[in-house]
Phi, psi and omega in degrees: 000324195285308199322309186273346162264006171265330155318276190321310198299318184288348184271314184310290171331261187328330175293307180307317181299303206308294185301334205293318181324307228048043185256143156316128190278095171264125166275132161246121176278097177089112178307017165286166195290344181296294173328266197310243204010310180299315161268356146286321192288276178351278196293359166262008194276355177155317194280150156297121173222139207247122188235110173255132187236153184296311166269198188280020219206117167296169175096334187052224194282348151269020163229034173218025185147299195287118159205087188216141179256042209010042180320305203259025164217034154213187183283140194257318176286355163247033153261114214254196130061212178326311171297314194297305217302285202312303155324303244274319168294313185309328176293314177311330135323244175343349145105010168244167175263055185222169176280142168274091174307316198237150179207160191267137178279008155288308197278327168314307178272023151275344155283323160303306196268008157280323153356298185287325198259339152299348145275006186025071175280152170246159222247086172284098173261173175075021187240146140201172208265123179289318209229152159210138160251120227240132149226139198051231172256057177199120166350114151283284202188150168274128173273121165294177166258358152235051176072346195296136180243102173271111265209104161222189151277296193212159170214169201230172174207118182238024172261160221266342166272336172091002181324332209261320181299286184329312173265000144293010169053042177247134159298150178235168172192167134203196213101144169272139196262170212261135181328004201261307202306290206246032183035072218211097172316303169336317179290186188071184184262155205236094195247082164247337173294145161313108190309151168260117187288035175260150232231108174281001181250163171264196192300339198270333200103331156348086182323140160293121178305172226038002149304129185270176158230117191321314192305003188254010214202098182250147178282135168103350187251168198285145166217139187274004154333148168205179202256163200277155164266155177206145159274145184262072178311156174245115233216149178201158175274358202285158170309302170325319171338134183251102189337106168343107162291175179267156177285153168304307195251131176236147149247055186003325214252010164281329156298344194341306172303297199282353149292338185244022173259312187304294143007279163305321182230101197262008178277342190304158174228162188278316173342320157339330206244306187237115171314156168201126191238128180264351182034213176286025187246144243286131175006139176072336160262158160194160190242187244197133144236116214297140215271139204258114186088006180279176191281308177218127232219192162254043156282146171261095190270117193111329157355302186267001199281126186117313207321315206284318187243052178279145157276162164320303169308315151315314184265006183277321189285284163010273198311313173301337197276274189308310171296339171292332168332279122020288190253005173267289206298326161318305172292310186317298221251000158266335195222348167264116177001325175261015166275150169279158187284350182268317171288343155286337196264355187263348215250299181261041150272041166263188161173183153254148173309123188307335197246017176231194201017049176354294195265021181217028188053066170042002193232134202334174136289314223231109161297140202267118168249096199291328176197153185219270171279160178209129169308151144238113231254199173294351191181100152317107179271125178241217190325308194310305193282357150272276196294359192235305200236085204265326175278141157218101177349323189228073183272132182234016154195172179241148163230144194196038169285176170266150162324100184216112188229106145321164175298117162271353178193164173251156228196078164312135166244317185196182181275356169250015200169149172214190154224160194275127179258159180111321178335125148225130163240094187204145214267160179246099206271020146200160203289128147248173211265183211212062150339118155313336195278334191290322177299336178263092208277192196277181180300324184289302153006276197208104189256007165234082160224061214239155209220101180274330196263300175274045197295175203258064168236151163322175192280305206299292196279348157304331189283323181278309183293323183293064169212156174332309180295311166295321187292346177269331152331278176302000173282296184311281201326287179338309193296287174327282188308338139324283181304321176288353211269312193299313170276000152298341204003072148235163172324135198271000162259024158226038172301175188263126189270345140304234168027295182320285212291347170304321180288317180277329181298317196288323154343328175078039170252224167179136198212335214226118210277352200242013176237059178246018148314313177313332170310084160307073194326316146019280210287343181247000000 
């Protein structure tokens, strides 16, 4: 009994610290670049801000792989506020006076966290929220999963799954809505690739697991399907390379295709297999992506099914699932006999790189989840609102990534072939503005919440916003508009969106698709 009033007493104490500044209190729930952008903007507008991240490692996927600001399937002069500030130290790490578009995921995150502790955010890791407490429709305060009770003003949920919405009782979804619901070509499900000619059955006749069969399956409809997840190995050629390990559980017979694709073309490289980019990074390293239209790649496709309303254990298995995935294919085309030998001798000259994820066995942190929940919010964005109706009265960023949804499923055609279903690629060649309403979920729902990552867009327009640089974007905007909401003690959907946007202007952010006279080109 004293064990548990001495519990209590350090949690009363911890409540009291949080508060005690008497600066309004903003929570950002998840250390993604979205998350942090959302506590420096908060905290330099005033607030006391409280940042809890799941793992051990600020950054999400960009201290996991990603390190690219995607310069190169967007538009470049619009990226603004924070995200540019962030290139802009990291090229200065690197000795230029310029932003540095591509980067090592150490060093971004010695740049996030200096970022953070110039703001003396206090920083929880390794937490997440079990519980959220509600009076009517408005946040009290969140139970941690290491007992911790957090206390706020407004809270933000900047993780790439949306748990703090979800158990905040905001509607959701995810999944592809079908071309009918938003009157959106793009959508739904997409059996447009070229077949591939490998055989989707086993020796029995049996489909191979993670396989669909097309007759289940029609173009334009809706499916709860979502594009495969993959880890952004960080992977080098150097003496120093550190040996690929075996996964705890390996199975052959998870290759099956690609044994029987190697058969057929015994000339493949691993390029073949695997993306691979030296982008801007030092000789010998590089980082790795699942490769598009291959026959088998490191995406796991059927994987991710369930995940967005998975438990922590559950997505824990997930996560434990791709990598052995991840490092069976990796073991596979190093040591088994039926690979050729000029590609097993291409494989081990690999490794992963010695100098990033230290403490995690050289290997990401972060399952890379390209869309998991998506809110449906005060205002939905879908096709239209990139290509059609591109201005929005209360815009607080632009986006001009391409429409881009990796292969969501493998697709039996015959017994000799399938295709990769899902695909959308498509470039989006001039900047649209990003409504604040997307960030907001409704009123009646939740008035201290704002959702920057898992924002309130269609599957289709969600493809365009889902990359980093946009999420700090729409992080920066959160953070500000938080603190006002809190000192103001209104609703964070009746904030003044003029003021906002006044604030991001002096701020140096750019939203307004028709002023990008402000740009120095230069400066890039």
């Amino acid at each position: 009994m004293k064990k548990i009033h001495i519990i209590i007493a350090v949690l009363v104490l911890y409540a009291l610290r949080v508060n005690a500044s008497g600066k309004p209190t903003v929570v950002v729930y998840g250390g993604t670049p979205g998350g942090i952008s959302a506590a420096v903007a908060a905290a330099r507008k005033g607030a006391k801000v409280i940042l809890v991240e799941q793992t051990a490692h600020v950054g999400g996927m960009n201290t996991s792989g990603i390190g690219t600001a995607e310069t190169e399937h967007m538009i470049e002069e619009t990226i603004s506020g924070i995200p540019l500030e962030v290139y802009t130290r990291i090229g200065k790490s690197y000795g230029k006076n310029k932003p540095a578009f591509y980067f090592e995921s150490h060093v971004a995150e010695k740049i996030f966290l200096d970022m953070l502790g110039e703001q003396d955010i206090s920083i929880i890791y390794r937490a997440f929220a079990d519980k959220v407490n509600k009076k009517d429709n408005t946040i009290k305060s969140i139970v941690l999963s290491n007992g911790k009770t957090i206390s706020g003003d407004v809270f933000i949920d900047a993780t790439y799954e949306g748990d703090l919405m979800a158990r905040a009782g905001t509607s959701y979804t995810y999944g592809r809505e079908s071309r009918s619901q938003y009157n959106e070509p793009l959508a739904g499900i997409r059996l447009l690739d070229n077949p591939i000619n490998v055989s989707p059955y086993d020796d029995k006749g049996q489909l191979l697991p993670g396989f669909s069969e097309a007759k289940d399956l029609t173009n334009g409809e809706a499916s709860k399907r979502m594009i495969n997840y993959n880890f952004r190995l960080m992977m080098s050629t150097n003496a120093d390379r550190v040996p690929f390990p075996a996964p705890r559980h390996y199975d052959p017979d998870r290759f099956i295709t690609l044994k029987r694709l190697l058969a057929a073309h015994p000339g493949m490289k691993l390029t073949d297999i695997i993306d691979i980019y030296s982008w801007n990074y030092p000789p010998g390293k590089y980082e790795t992506n699942n490769k598009q239209n291959a026959v088998i790649s490191l995406g796991l496709f059927g994987g991710n099914t369930g995940y967005p309303d998975a438990d922590y254990k559950k997505r824990e298995q997930v996560y434990q699932d791709h990598k052995d995935w991840t490092l069976g294919l990796l073991y596979f085309l190093q040591h088994e006999p039926s690979v050729p030998k000029p590609l097993r001798d291409e494989v081990n000259r690999y490794g992963f790189a010695p100098d990033e994820f230290k403490d995690n066995g050289n290997f990401p942190y972060y399952l890379y989840v390209r869309e998991a929940r998506r809110m449906t919010g005060s205002y939905v964005q879908t096709q239209k609102d990139i290509f059609n109706e591109p201005e929005k009265p209360d815009a607080i960023a632009l986006g001009s990534h391409f429409v881009d949804c990796h292969h969501v499923q493998k697709v039996a055609i015959s017994k000799t072939q399938y295709v990769n279903e899902g695909r959308i690629w498509v470039k989006v060649d001039q900047p649209y503005e990003i409504s604040y309403r997307i960030i907001t979920p409704k009123q009646n729902e939740c008035t201290n919440l704002l959702v920057p990552v898992c924002a309130s867009a269609s599957h289709v327009a969600f493809c365009s916003l889902r990359v980093e640089v946009t999420w700090m974007q729409l992080g920066q905007a959160a953070g500000i508009a938080a603190t006002m909401a809190a000192k103001n003690k209104r609703p964070v959907q009746e904030i003044n969106v003029k003021q906002l946007q006044e604030t991001l202007k002096r701020d140096g952010v750019l939203f307004d698709r028709d002023e990008q006279h402000w740009i120095n080109n230069d400066r890039i």
